[in-house]
C-alpha positions as CSV (number, residue, x, y, z in Angstrom):
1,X,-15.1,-8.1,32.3
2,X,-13.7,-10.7,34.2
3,X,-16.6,-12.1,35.4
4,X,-18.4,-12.0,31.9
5,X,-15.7,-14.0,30.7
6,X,-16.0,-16.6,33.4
7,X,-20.2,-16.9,32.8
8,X,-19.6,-17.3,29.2
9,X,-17.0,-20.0,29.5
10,X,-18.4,-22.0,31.9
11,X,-21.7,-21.9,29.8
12,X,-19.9,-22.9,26.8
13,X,-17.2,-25.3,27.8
14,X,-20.0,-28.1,28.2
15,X,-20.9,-27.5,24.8
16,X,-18.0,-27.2,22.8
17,X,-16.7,-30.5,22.6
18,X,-14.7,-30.3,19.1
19,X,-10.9,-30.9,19.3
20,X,-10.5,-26.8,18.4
21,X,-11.5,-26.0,21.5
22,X,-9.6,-28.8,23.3
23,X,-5.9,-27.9,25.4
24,X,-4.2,-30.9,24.8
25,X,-4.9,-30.2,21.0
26,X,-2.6,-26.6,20.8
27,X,-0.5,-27.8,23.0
28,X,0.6,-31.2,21.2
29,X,1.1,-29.0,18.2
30,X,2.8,-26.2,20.2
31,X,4.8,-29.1,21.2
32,X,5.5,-30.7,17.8
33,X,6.6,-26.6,16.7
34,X,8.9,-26.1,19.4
35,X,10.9,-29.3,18.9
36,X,11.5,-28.7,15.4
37,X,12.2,-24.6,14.6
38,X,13.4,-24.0,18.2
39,X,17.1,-25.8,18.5
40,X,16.6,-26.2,22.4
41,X,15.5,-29.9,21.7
42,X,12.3,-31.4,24.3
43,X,11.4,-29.1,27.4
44,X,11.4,-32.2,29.3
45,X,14.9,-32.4,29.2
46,X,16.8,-29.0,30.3
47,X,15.6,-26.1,32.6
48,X,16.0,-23.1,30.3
49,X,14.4,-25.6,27.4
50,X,11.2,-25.7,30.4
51,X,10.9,-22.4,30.8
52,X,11.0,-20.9,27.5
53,X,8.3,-23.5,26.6
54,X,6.3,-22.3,29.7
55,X,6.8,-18.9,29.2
56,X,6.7,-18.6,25.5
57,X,3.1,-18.5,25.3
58,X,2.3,-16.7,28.2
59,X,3.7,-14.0,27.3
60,X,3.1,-13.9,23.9
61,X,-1.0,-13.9,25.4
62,X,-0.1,-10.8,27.8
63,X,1.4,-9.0,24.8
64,X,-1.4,-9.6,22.4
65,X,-4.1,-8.6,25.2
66,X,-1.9,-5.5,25.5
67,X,-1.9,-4.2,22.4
68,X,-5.9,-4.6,22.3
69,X,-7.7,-1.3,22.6
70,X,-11.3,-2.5,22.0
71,X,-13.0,-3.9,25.0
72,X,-15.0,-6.1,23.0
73,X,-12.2,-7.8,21.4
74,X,-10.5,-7.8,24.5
75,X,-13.0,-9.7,26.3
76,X,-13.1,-12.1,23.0
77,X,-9.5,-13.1,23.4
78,X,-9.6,-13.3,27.3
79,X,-12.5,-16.0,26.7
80,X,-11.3,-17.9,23.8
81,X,-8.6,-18.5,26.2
82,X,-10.2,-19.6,29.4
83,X,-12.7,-21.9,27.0
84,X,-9.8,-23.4,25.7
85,X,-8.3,-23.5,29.3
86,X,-10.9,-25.3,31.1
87,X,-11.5,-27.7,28.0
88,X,-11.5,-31.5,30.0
89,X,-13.6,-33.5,27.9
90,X,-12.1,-36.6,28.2
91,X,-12.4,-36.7,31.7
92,X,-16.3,-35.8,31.4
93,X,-16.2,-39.2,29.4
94,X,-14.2,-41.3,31.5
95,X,-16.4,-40.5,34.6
96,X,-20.1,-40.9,32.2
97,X,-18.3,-44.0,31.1
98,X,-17.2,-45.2,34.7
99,X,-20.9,-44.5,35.7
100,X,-22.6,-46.9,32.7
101,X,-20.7,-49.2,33.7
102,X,-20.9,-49.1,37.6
103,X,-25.1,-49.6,36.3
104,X,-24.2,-52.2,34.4
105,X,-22.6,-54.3,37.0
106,X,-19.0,-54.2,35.1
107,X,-16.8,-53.4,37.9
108,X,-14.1,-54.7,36.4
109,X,-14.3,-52.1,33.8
110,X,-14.8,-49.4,36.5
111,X,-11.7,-50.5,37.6
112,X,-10.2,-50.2,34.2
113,X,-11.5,-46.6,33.7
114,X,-10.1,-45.6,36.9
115,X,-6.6,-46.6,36.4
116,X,-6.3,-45.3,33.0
117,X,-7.9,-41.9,34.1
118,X,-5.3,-42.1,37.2
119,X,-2.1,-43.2,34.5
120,X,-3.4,-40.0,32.1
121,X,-3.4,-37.6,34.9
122,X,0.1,-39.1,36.7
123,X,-1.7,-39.1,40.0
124,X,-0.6,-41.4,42.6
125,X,-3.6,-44.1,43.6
126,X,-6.6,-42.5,45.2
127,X,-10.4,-43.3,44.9
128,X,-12.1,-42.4,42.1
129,X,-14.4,-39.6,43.5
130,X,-11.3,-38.3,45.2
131,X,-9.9,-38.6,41.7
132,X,-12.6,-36.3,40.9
133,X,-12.1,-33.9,43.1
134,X,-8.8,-32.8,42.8
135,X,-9.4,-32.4,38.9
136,X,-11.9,-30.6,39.2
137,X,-10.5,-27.9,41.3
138,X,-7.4,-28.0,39.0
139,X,-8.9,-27.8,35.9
140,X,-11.6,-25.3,36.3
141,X,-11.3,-23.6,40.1
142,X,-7.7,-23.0,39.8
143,X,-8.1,-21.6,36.2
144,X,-10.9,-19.6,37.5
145,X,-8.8,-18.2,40.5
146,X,-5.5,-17.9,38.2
147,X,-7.6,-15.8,35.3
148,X,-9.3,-13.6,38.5
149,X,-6.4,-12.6,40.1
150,X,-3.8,-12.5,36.9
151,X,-5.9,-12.7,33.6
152,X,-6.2,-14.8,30.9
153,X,-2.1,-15.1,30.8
154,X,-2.5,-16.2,34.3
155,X,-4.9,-19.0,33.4
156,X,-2.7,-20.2,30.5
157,X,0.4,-20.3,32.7
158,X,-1.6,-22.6,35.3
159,X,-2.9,-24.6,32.2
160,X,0.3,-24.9,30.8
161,X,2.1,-26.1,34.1
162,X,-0.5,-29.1,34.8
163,X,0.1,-30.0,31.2
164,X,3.7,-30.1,31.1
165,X,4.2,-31.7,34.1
166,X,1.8,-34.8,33.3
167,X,4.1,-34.8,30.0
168,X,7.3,-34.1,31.5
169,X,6.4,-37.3,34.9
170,X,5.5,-39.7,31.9
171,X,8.9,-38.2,29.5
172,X,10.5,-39.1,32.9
173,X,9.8,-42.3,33.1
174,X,10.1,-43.6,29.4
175,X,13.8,-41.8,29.6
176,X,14.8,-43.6,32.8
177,X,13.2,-47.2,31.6
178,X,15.7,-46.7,28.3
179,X,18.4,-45.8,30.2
180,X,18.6,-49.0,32.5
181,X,17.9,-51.1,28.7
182,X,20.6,-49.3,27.8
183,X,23.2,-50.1,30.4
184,X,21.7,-53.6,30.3
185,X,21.9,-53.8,26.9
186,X,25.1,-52.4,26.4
187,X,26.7,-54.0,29.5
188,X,25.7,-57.1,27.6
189,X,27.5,-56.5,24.5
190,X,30.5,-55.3,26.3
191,X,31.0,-58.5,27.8
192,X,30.3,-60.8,24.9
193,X,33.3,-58.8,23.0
194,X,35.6,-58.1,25.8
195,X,35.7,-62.2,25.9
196,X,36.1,-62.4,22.3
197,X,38.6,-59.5,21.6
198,X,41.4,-58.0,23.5
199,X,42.0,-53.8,22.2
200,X,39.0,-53.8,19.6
201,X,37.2,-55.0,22.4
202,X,38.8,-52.1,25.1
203,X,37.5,-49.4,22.6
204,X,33.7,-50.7,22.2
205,X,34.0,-51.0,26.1
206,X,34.6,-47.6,26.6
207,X,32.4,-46.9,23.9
208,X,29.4,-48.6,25.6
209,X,30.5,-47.0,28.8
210,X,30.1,-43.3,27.6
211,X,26.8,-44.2,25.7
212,X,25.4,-45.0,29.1
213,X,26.8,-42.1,30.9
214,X,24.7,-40.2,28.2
215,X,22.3,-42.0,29.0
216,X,22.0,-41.3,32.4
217,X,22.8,-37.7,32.5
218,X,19.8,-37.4,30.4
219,X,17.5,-39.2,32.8
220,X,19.1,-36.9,35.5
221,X,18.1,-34.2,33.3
222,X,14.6,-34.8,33.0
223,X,14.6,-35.9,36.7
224,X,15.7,-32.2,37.9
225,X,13.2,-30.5,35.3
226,X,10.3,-32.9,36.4
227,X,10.6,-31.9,40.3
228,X,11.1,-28.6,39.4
229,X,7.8,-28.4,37.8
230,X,6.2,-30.1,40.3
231,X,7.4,-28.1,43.0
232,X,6.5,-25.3,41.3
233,X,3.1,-26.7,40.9
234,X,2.5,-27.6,44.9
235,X,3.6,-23.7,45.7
236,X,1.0,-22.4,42.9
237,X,-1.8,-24.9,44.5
238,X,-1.0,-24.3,48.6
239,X,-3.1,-21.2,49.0
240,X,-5.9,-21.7,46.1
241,X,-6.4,-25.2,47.9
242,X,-6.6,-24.0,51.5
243,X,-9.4,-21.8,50.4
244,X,-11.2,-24.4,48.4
245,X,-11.3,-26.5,51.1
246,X,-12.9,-23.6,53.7
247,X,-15.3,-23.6,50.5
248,X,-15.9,-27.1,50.9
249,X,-16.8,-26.7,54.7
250,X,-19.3,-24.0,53.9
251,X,-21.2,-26.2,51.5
252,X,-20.6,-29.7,53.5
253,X,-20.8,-30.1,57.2
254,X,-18.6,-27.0,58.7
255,X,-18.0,-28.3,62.3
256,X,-17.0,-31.9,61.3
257,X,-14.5,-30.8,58.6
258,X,-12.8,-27.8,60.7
259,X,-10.4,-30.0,62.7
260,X,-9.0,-31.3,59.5
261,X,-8.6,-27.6,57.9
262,X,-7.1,-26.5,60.6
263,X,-4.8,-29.0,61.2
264,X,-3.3,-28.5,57.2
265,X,-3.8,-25.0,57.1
266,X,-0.2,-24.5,57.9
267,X,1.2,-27.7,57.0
268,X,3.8,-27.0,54.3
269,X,5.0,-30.7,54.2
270,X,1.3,-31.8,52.9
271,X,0.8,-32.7,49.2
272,X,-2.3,-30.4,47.6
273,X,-4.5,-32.7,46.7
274,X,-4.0,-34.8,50.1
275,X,-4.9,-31.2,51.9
276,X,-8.1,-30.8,49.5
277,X,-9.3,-34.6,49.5
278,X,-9.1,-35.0,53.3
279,X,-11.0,-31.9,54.0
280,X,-13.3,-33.2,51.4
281,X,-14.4,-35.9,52.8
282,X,-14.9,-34.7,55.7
283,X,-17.2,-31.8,54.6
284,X,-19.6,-35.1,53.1
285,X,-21.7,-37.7,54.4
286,X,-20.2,-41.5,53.6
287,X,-23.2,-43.5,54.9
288,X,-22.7,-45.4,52.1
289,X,-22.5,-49.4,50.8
290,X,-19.1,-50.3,49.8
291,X,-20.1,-52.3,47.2
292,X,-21.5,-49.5,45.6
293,X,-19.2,-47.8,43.6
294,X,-21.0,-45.1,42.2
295,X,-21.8,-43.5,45.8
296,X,-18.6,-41.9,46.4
297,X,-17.9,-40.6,42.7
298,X,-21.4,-39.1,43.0
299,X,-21.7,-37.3,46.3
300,X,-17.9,-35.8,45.8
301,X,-18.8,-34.9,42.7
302,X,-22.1,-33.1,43.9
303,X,-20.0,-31.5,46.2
304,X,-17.7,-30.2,43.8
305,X,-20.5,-28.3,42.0
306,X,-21.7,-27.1,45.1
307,X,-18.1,-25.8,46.2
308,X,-17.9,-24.1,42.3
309,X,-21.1,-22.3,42.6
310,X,-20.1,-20.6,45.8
311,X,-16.1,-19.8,44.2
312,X,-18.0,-18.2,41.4
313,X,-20.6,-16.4,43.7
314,X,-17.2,-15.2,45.9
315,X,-15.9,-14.2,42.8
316,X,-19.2,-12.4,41.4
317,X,-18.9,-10.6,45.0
318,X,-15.8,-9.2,44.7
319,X,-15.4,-7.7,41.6
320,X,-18.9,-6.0,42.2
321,X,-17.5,-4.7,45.1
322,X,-14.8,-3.2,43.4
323,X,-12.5,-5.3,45.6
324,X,-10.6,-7.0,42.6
325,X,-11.3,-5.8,38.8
């Protein structure tokens, strides 16, 4: 069933381009719902607010898929979800876009697509084929592993993560930039009154004083909730990227990228997608002419499709086999 569900959604993700098929769609509205019925106030800015957010759906899927008896249905459901799962259009459009214009000769707007892809994703700086890479093993080879090994609740849970952690990094930030306006602000207006009044000015100082204390325990707040998500991410992503990148080797050049696997296999200080892009690289050739921007994007990406195809053949394998169901 589960590789039924994975052919049919990787057919039909291409094709079904309509925002009802789309993640970010459910999830702004999940978002939108859970603000205003559930008194817990934003996810992004207390643990247990995080988690029931997180786990809210998930196990609201696991229940539903429980309580199915028909395997048709079942197998309905379980692909509804991965469609909607692997759903990246807008980064399909970025990269076409970033291409007709690489043809055109508009490298200035190549370089515009690639740092507004980079800002949507909160990824630090990194080429854009590397960019490329790293999305697409985490929106469609870690759903496919997640869904594989744990089902469609599995998938959503991954799905979900990588979502609220690009929202939760950018909440971050906009709380942290109005905290410092605040104190600045604030600090400001304490002054101008503390030289123009003597106790009505005392009590606006204090006033001003607990406002940004707020302030700042809120960004603290959404600080803690932000590394915890990402931490939580890089542990979910250290095996599934390990053995991407051995898939990698067997589709690009084995002996040349070995050193590199090796030497990150165990490396628990490495970030994921540092692991994944430097293995990567090494698994393609870069005879390429730097002023050509499109080389990179294209090979990586050719190599991405050729590193999918084989996950999906591994996976195919298996549950044949008998090995996983």
């Amino acid at each position: 069933m589960s590789l039924i569900s994975l052919l049919i959604a990787l057919a039909a993700e291409r094709y079904l381009s309509s925002s009802a098929w789309q993640f970010s769609m459910y999830f702004s509205r999940y978002l939108a719902f859970f603000r205003r019925y559930l008194a817990l106030g934003s996810p992004s800015k207390s643990m247990l607010a995080n988690s029931i957010f997180v786990l809210i759906p998930v196990i609201g899927c696991y229940f539903l898929l429980g309580l199915v008896d028909n395997s048709l249905i079942h197998l309905v459901i379980s692909t509804v979800v991965l469609i909607v799962c692997f759903g990246c259009v807008n980064t399909r459009d970025v990269y076409k876009q970033y291409l007709m214009a690489a043809f055109r000769g508009e490298l200035t707007t190549c370089d515009m697509h690639h740092k507004q892809l980079l800002a949507d994703k909160n990824l630090p700086d990194m080429g854009f084929g590397q960019m490329l890479i790293w999305l697409n093993y985490r929106y469609f080879i870690a759903i496919m592993i997640f869904f594989v090994v744990f089902g469609a609740p599995g998938a959503l849970f991954y799905r979900l993560m990588c979502k609220v952690n690009e929202a939760s990094v950018e909440k971050a930030i906009a709380n942290s930039d109005g905290a410092d306006e605040a104190m600045v602000s604030q600090s400001a207006e304490s002054a101008e009154e503390i030289s123009e009044l003597t106790q009505d000015s005392n009590e606006s100082h204090q006033d001003a004083l607990h406002e940004i204390s707020s302030d700042a325990e809120t960004a603290e707040e959404t600080s803690d909730v932000t590394d915890f998500n990402q931490q939580l991410l890089f542990w979910l992503d250290w095996l599934p990227v390990r053995l991407l990148a051995f898939g990698y080797m067997l589709v690009g050049h084995f002996s040349r990228a070995l050193p590199v696997w090796l030497e990150n296999l165990f490396d628990v200080g490495k970030l994921p997608h540092n692991v994944l892009i430097s293995v990567a690289e090494k698994s393609e050739d870069f005879m390429i002419d730097k002023n050509d921007c499109t080389a990179e994007p294209c090979l990586l990406v050719r190599l991405a499709k050729r590193s999918l195809l084989l996950c999906l053949s591994v996976i195919a394998m298996l549950i044949l086999t008998g090995v996983i169901s």
